[in-house]
PQR file of N, CA, C, O and H, with PARSE charges and radii, in Angstrom:
ATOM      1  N   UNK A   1      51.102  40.567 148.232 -0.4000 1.5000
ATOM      2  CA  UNK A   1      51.871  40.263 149.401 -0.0000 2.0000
ATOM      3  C   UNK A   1      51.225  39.147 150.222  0.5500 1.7000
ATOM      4  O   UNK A   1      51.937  38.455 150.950 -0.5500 1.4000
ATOM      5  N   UNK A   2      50.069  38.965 150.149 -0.4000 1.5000
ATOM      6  CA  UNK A   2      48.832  37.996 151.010 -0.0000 2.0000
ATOM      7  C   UNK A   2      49.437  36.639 150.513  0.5500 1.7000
ATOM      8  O   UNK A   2      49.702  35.767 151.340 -0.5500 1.4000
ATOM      9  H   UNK A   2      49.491  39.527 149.557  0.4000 1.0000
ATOM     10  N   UNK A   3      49.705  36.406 148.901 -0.4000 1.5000
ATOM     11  CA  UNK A   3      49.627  35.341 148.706 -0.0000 2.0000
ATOM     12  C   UNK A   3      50.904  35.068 148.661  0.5500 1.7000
ATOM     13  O   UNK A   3      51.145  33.862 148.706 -0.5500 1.4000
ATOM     14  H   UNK A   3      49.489  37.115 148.229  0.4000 1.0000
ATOM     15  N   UNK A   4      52.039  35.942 148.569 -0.4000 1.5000
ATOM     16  CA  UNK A   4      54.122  35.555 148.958 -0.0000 2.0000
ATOM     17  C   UNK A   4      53.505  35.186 150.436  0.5500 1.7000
ATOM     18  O   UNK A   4      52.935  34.101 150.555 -0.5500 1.4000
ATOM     19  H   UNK A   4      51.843  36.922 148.532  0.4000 1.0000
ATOM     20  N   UNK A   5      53.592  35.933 151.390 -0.4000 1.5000
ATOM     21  CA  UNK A   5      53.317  35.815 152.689 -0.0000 2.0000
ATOM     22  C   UNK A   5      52.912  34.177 152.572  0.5500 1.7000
ATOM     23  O   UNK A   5      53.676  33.274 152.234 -0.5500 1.4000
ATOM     24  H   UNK A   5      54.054  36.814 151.294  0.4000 1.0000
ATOM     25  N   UNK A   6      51.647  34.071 152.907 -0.4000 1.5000
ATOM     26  CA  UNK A   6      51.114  32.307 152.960 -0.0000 2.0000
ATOM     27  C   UNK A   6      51.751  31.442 152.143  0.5500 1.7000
ATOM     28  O   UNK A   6      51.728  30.394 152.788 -0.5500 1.4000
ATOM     29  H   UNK A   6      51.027  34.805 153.182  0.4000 1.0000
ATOM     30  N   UNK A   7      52.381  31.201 150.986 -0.4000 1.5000
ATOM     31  CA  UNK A   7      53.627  30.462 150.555 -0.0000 2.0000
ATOM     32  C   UNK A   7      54.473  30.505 151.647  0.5500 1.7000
ATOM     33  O   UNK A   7      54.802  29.551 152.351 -0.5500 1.4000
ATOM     34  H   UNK A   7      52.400  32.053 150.462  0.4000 1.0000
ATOM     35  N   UNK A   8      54.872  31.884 151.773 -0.4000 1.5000
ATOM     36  CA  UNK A   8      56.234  31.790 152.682 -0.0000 2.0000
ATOM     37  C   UNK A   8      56.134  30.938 153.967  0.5500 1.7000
ATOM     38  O   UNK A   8      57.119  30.475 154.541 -0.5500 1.4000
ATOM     39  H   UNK A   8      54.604  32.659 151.201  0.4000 1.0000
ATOM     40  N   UNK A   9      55.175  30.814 154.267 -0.4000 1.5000
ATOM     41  CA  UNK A   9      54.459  30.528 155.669 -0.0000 2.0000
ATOM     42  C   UNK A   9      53.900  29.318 155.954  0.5500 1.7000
ATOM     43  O   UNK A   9      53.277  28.992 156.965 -0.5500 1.4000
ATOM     44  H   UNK A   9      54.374  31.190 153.800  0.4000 1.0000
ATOM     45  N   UNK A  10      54.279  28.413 154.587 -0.4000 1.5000
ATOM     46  CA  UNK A  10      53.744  26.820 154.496 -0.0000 2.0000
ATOM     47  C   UNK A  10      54.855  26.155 154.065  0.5500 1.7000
ATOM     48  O   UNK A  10      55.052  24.956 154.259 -0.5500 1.4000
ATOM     49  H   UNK A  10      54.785  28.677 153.766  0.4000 1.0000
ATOM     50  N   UNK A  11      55.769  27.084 153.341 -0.4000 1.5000
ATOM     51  CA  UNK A  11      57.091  26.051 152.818 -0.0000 2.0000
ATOM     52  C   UNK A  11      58.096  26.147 153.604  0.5500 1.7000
ATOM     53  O   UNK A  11      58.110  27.089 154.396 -0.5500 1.4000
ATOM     54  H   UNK A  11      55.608  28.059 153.183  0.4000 1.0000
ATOM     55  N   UNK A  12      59.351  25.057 153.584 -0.4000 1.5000
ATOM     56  CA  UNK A  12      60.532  25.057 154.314 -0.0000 2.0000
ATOM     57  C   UNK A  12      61.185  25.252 153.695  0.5500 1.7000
ATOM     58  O   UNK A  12      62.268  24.828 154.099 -0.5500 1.4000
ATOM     59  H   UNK A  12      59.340  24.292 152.941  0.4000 1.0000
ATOM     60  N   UNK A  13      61.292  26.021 152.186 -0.4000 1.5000
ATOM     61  CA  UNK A  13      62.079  26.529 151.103 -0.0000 2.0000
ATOM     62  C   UNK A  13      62.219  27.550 151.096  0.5500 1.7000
ATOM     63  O   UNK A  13      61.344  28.140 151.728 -0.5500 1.4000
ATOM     64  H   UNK A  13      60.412  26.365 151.858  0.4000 1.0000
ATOM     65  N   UNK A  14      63.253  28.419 150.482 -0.4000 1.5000
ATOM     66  CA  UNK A  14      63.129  30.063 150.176 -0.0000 2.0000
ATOM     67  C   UNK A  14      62.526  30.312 149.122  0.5500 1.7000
ATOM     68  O   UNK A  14      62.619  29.642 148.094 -0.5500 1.4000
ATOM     69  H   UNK A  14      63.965  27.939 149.968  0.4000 1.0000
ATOM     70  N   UNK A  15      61.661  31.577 149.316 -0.4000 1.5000
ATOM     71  CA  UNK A  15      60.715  31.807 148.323 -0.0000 2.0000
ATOM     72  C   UNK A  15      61.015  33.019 148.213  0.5500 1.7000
ATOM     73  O   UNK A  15      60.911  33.843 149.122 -0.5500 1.4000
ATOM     74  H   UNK A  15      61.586  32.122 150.151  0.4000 1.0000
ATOM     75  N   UNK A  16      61.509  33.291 146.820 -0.4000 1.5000
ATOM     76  CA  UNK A  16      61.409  34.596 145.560 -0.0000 2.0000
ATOM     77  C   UNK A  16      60.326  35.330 145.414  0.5500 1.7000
ATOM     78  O   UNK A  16      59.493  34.695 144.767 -0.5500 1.4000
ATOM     79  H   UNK A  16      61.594  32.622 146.081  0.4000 1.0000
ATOM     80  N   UNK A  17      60.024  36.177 145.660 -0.4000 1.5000
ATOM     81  CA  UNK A  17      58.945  37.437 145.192 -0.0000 2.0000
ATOM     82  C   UNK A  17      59.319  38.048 143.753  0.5500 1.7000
ATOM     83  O   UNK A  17      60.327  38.705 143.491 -0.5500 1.4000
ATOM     84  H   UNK A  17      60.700  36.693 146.186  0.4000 1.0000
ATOM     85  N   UNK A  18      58.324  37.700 142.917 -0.4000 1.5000
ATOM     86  CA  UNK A  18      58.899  38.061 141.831 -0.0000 2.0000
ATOM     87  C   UNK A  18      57.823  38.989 140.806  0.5500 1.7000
ATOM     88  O   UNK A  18      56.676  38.547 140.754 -0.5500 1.4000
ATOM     89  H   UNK A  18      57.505  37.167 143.130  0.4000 1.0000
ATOM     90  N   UNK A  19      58.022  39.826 140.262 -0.4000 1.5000
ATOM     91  CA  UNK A  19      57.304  40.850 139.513 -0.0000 2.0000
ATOM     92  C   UNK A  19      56.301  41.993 140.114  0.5500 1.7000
ATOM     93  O   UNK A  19      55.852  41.944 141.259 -0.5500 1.4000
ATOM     94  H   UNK A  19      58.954  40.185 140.305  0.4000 1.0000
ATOM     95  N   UNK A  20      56.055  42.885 139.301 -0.4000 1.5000
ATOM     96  CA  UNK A  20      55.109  43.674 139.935 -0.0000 2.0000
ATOM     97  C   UNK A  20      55.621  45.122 140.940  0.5500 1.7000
ATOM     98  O   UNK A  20      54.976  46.042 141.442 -0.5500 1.4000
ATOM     99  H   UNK A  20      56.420  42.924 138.371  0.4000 1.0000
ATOM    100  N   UNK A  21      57.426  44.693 140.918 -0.4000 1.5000
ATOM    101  CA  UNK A  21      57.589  46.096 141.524 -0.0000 2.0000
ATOM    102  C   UNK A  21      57.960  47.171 140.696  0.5500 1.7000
ATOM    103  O   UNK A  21      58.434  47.161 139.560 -0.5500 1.4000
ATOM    104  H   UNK A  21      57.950  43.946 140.511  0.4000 1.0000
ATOM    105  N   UNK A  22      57.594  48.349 141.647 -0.4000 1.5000
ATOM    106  CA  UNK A  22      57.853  49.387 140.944 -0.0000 2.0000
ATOM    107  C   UNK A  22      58.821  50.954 141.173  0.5500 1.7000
ATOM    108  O   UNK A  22      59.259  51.936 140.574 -0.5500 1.4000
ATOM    109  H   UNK A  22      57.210  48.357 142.570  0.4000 1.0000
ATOM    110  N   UNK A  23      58.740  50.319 142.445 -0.4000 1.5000
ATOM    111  CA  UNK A  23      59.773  51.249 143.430 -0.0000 2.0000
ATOM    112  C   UNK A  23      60.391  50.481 144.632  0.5500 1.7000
ATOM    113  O   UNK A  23      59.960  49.348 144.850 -0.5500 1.4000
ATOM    114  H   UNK A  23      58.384  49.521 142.932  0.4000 1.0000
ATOM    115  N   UNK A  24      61.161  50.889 145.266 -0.4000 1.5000
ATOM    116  CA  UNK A  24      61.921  50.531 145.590 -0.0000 2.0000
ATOM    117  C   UNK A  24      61.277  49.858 146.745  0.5500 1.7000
ATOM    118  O   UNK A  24      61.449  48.646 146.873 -0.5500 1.4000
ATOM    119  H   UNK A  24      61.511  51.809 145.089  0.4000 1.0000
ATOM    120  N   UNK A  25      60.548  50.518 147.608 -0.4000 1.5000
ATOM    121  CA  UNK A  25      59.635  50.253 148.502 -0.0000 2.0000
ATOM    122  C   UNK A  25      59.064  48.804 148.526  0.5500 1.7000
ATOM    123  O   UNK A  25      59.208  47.968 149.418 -0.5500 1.4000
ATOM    124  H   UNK A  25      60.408  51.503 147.505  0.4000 1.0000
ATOM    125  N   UNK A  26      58.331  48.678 147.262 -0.4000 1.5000
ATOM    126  CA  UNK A  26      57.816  47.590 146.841 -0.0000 2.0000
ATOM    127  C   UNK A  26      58.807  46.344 147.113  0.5500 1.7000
ATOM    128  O   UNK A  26      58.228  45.315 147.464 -0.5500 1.4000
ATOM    129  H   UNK A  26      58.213  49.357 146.537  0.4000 1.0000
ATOM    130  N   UNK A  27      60.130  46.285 147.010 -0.4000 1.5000
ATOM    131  CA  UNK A  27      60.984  45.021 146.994 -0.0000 2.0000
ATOM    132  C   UNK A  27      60.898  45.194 148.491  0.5500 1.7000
ATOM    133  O   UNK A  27      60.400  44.151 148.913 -0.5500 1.4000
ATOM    134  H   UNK A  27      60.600  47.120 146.724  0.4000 1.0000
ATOM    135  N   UNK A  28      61.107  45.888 149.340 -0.4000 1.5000
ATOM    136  CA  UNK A  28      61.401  46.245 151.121 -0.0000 2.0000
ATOM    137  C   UNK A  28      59.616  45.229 151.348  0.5500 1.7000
ATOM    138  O   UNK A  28      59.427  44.317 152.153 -0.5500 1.4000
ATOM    139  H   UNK A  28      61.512  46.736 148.997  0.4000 1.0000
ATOM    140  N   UNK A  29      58.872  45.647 150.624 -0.4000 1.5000
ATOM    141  CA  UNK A  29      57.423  45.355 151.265 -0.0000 2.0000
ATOM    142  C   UNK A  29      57.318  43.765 151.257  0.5500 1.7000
ATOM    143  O   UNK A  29      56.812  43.009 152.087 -0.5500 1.4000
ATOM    144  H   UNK A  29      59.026  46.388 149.970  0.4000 1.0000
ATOM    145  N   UNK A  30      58.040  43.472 149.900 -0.4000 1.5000
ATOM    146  CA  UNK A  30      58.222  41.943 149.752 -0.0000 2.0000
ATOM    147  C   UNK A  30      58.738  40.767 150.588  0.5500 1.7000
ATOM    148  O   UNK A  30      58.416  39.582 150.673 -0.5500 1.4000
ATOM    149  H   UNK A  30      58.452  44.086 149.227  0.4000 1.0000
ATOM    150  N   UNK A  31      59.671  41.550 151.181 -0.4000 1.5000
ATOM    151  CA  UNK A  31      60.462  40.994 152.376 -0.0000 2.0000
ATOM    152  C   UNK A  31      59.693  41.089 153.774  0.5500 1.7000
ATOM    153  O   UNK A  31      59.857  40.238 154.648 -0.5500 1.4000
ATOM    154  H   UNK A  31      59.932  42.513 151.112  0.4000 1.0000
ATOM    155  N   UNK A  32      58.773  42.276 153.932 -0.4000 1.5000
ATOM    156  CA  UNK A  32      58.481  42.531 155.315 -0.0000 2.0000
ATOM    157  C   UNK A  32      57.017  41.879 155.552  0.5500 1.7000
ATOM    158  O   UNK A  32      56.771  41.126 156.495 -0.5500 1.4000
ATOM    159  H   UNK A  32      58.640  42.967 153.221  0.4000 1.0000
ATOM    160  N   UNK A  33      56.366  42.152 154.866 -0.4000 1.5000
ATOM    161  CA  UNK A  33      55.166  41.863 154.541 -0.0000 2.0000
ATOM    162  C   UNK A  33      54.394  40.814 153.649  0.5500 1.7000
ATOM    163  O   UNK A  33      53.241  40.424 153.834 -0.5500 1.4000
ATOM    164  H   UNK A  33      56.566  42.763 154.100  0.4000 1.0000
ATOM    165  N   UNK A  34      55.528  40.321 152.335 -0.4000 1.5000
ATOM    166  CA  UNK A  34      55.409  39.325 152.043 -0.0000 2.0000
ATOM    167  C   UNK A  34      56.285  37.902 152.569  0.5500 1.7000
ATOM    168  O   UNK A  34      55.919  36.739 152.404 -0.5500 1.4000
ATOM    169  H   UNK A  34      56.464  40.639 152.184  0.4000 1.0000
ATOM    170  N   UNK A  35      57.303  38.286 153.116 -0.4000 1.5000
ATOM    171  CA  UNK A  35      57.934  37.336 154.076 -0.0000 2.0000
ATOM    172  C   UNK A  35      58.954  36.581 153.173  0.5500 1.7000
ATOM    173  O   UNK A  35      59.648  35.668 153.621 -0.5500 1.4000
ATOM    174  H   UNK A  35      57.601  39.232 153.250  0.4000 1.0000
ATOM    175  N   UNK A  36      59.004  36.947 152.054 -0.4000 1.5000
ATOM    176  CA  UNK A  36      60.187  36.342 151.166 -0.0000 2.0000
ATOM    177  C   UNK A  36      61.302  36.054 151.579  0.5500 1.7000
ATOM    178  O   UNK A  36      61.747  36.882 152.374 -0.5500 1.4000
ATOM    179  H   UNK A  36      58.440  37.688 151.690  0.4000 1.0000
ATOM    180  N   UNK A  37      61.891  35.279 151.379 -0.4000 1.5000
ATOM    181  CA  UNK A  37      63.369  35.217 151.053 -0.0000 2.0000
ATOM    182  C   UNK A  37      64.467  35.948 150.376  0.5500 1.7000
ATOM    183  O   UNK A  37      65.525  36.234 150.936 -0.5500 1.4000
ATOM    184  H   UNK A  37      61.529  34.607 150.733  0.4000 1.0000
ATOM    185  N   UNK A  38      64.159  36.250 149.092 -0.4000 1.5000
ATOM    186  CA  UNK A  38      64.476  37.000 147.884 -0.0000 2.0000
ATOM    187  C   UNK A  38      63.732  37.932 147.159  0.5500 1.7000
ATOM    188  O   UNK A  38      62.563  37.551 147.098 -0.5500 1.4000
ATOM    189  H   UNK A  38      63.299  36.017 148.637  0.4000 1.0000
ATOM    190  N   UNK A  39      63.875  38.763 146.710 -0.4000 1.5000
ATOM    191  CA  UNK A  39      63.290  39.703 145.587 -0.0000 2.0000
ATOM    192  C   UNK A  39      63.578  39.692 144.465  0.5500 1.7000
ATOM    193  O   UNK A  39      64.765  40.018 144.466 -0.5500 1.4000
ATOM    194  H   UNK A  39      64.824  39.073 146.759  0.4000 1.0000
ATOM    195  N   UNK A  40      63.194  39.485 143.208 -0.4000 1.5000
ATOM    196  CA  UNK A  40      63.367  39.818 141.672 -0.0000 2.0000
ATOM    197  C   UNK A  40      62.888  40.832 141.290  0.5500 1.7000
ATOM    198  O   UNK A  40      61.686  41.085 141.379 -0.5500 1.4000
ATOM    199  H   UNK A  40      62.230  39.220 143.207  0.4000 1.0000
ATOM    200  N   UNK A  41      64.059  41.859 140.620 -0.4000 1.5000
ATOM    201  CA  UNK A  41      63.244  42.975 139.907 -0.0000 2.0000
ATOM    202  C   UNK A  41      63.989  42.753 138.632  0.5500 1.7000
ATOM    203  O   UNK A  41      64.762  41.829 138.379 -0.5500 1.4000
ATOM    204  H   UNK A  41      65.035  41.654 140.547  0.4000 1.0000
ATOM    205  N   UNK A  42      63.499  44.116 137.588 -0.4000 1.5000
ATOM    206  CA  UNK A  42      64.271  43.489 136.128 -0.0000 2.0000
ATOM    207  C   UNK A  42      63.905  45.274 135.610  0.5500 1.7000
ATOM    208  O   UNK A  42      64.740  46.178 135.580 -0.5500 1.4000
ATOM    209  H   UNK A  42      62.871  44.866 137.793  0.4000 1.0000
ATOM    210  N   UNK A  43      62.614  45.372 135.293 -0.4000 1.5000
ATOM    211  CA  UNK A  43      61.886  46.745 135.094 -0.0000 2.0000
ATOM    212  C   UNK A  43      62.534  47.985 135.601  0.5500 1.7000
ATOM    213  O   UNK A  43      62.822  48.747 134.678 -0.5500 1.4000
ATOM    214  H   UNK A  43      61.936  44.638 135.318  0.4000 1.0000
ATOM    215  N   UNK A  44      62.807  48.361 136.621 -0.4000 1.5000
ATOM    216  CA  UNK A  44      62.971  49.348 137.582 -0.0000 2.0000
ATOM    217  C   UNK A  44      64.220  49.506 136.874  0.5500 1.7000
ATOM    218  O   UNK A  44      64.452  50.634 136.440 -0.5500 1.4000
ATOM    219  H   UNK A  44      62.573  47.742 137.371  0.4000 1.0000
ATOM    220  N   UNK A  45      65.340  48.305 136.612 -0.4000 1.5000
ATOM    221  CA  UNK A  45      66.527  48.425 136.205 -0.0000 2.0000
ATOM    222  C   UNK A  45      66.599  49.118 135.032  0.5500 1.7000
ATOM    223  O   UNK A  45      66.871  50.300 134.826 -0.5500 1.4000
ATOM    224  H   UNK A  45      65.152  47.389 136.965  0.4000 1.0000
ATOM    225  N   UNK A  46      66.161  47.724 133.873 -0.4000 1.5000
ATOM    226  CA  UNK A  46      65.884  48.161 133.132 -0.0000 2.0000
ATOM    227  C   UNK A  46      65.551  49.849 131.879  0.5500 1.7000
ATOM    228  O   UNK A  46      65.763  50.336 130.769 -0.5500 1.4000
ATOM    229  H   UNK A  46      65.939  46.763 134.040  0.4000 1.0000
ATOM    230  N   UNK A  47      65.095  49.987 132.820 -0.4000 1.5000
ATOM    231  CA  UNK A  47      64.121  51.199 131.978 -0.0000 2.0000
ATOM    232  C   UNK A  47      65.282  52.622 133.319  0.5500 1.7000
ATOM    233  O   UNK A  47      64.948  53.806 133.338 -0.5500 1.4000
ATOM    234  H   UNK A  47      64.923  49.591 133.722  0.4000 1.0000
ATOM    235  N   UNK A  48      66.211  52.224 134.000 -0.4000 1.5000
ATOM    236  CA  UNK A  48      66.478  53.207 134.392 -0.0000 2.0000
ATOM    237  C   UNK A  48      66.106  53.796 135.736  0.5500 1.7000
ATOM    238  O   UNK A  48      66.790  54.667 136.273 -0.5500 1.4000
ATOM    239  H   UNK A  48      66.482  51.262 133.985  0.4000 1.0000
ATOM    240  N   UNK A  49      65.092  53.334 136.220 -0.4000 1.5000
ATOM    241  CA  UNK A  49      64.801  53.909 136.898 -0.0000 2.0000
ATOM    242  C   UNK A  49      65.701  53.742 138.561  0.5500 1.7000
ATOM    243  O   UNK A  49      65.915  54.740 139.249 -0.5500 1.4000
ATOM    244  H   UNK A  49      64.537  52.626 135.784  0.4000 1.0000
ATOM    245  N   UNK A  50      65.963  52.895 138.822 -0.4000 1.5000
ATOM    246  CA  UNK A  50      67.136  52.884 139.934 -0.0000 2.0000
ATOM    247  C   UNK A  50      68.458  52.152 139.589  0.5500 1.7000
ATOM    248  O   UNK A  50      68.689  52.173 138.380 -0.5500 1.4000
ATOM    249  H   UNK A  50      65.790  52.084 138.263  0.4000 1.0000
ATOM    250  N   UNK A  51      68.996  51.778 140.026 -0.4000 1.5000
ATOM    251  CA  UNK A  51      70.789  51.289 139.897 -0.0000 2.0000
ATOM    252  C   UNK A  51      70.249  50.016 140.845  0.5500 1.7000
ATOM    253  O   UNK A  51      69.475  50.035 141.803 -0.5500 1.4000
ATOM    254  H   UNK A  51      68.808  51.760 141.008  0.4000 1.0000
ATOM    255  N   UNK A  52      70.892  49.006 140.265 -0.4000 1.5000
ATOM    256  CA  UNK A  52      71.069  47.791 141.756 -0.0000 2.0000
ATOM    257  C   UNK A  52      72.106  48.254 142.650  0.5500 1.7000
ATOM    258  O   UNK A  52      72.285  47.373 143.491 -0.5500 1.4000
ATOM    259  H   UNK A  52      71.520  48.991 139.488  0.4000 1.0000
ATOM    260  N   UNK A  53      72.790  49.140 142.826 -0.4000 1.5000
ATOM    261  CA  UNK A  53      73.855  49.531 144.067 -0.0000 2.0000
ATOM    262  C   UNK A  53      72.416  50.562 144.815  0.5500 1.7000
ATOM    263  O   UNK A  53      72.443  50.656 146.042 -0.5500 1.4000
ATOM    264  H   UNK A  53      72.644  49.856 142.142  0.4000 1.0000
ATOM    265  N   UNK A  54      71.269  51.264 144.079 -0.4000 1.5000
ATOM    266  CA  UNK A  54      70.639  52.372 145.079 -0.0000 2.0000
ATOM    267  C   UNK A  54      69.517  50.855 145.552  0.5500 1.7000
ATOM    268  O   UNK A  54      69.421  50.316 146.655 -0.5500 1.4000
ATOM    269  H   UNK A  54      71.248  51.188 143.082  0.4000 1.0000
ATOM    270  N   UNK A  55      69.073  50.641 144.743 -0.4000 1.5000
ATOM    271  CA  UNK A  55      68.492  49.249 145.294 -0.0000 2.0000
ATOM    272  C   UNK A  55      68.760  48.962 146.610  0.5500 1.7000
ATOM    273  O   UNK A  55      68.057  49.302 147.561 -0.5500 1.4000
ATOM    274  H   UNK A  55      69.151  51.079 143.848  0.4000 1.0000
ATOM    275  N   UNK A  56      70.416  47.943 146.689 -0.4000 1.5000
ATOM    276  CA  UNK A  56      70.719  47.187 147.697 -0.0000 2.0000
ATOM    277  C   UNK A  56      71.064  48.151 149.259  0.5500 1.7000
ATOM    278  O   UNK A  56      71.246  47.666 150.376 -0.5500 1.4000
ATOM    279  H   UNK A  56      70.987  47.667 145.916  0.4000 1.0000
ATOM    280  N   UNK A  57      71.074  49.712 148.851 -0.4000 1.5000
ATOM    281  CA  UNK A  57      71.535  50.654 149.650 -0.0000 2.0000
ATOM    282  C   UNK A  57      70.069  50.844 150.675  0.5500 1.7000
ATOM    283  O   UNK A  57      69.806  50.908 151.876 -0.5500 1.4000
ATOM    284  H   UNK A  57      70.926  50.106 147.943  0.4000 1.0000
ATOM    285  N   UNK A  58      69.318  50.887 149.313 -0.4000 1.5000
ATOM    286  CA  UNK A  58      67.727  51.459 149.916 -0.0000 2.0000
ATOM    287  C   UNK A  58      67.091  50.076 151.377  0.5500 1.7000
ATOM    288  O   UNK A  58      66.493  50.181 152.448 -0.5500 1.4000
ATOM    289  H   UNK A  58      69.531  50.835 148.337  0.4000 1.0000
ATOM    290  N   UNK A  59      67.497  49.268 150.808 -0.4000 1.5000
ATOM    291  CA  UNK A  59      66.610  47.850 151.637 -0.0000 2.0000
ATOM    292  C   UNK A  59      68.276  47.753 152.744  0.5500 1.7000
ATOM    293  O   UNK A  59      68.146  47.252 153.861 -0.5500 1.4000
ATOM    294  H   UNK A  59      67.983  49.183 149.938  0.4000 1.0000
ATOM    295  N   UNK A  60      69.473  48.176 152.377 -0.4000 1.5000
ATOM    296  CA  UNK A  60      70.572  47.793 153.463 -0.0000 2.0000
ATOM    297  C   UNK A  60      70.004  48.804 155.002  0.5500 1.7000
ATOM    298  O   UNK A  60      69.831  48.376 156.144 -0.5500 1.4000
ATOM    299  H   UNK A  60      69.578  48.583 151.470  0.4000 1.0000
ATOM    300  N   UNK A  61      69.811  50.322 154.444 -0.4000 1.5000
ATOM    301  CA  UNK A  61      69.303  50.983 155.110 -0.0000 2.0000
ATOM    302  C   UNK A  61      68.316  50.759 156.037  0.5500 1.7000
ATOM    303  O   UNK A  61      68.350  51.240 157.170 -0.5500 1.4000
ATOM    304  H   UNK A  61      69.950  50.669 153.517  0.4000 1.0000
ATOM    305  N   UNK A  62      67.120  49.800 155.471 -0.4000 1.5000
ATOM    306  CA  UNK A  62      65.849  49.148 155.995 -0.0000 2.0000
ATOM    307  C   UNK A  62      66.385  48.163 157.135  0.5500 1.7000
ATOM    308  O   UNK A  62      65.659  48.003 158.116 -0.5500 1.4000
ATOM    309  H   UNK A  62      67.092  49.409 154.551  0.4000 1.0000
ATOM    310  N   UNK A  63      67.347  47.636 157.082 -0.4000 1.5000
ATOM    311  CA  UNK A  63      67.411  46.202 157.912 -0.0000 2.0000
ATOM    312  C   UNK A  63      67.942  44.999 157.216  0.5500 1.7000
ATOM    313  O   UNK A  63      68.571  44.025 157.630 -0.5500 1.4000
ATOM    314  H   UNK A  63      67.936  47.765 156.285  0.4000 1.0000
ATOM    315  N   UNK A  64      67.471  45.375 155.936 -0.4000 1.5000
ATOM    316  CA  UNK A  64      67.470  43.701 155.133 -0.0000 2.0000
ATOM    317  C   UNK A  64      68.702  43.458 154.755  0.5500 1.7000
ATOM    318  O   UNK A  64      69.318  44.169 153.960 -0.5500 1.4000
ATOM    319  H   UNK A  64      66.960  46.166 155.600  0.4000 1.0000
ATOM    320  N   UNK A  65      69.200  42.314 155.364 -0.4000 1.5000
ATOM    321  CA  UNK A  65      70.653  42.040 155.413 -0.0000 2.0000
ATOM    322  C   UNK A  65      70.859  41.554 153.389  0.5500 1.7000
ATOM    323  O   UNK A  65      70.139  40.902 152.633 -0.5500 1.4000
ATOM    324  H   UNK A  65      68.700  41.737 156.009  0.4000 1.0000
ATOM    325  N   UNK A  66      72.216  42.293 153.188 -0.4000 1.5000
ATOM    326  CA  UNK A  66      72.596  41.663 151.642 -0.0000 2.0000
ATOM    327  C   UNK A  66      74.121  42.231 151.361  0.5500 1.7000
ATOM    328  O   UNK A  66      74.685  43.164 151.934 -0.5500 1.4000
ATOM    329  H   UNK A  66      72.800  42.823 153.803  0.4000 1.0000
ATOM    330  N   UNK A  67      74.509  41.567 150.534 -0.4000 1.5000
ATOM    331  CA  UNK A  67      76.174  41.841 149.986 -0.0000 2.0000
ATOM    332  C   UNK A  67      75.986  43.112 149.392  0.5500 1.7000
ATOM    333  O   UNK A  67      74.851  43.259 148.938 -0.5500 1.4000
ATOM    334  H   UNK A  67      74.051  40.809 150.069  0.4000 1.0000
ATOM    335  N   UNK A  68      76.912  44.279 149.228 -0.4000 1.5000
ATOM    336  CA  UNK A  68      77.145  45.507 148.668 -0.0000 2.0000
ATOM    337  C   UNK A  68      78.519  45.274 147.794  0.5500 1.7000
ATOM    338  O   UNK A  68      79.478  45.927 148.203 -0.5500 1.4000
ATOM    339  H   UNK A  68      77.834  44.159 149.597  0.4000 1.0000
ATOM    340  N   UNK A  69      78.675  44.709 147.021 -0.4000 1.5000
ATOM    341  CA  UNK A  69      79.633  44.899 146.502 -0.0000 2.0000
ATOM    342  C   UNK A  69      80.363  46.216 145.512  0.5500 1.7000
ATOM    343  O   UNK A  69      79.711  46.866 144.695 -0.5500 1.4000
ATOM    344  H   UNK A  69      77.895  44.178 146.689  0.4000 1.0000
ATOM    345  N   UNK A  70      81.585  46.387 145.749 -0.4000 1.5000
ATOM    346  CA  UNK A  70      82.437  47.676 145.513 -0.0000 2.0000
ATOM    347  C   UNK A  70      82.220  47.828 143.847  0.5500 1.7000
ATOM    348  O   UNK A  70      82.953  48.711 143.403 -0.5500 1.4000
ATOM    349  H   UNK A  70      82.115  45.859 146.413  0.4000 1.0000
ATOM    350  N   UNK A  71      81.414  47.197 142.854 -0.4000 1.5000
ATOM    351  CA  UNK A  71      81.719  47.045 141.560 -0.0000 2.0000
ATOM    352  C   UNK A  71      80.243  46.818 140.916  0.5500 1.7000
ATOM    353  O   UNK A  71      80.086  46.513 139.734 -0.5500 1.4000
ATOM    354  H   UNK A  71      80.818  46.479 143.215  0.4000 1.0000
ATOM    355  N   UNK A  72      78.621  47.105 142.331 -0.4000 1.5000
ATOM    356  CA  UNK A  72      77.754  46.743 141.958 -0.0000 2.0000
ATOM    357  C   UNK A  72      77.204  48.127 141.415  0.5500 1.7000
ATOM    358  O   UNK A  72      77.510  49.192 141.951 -0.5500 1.4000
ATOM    359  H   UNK A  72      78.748  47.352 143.292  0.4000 1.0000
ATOM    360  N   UNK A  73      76.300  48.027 140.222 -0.4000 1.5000
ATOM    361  CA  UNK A  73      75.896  49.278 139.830 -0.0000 2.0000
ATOM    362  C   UNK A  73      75.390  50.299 140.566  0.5500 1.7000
ATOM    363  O   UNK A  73      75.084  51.360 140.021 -0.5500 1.4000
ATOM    364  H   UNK A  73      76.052  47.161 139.787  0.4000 1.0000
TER
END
C-alpha cells in the first residue's frame, strides 16, 4: 500500500492497484490507504471465492463510489 499510495501521490494519472488481493478488504484498503484510482482482482474471482456483484456491494457499502449493474455477477 506504501508504494500504490506514493505513486498515487506523485502522478496526475489514475493509478490501478493491481495483484496481491485476497479478500475483499484488501481491494477497500487499496483505495483508502493505497490511494488508487482502480482495483484489479482476477484470483478471488476466479477460484470462486467472491462474485464481482459481492465485490462491488462490499466497497459500495464502504463509500467507494462504482456502477452496480442489474446483470453484474
Amino acid at each position: 500500500m506504501e508504494l500504490t499510495r506514493g505513486i498515487s501521490e506523485q502522478l496526475k494519472i489514475p493509478v490501478i492497484a493491481s495483484g496481491g488481493a485476497g479478500n475483499l478488504e484488501h481491494l477497500y484498503e487499496a483505495f483508502i490507504m493505497g490511494k488508487a484510482d482502480a482495483v484489479l482482482a482476477a484470483s478471488i474471482f476466479h477460484f470462486g471465492t467472491y462474485s464481482i456483484r459481492e465485490a462491488k456491494c462490499y466497497l459500495i457499502a464502504r463509500g467507494i463510489p462504482m456502477r452496480l449493474e442489474d446483470d453484474a455477477n
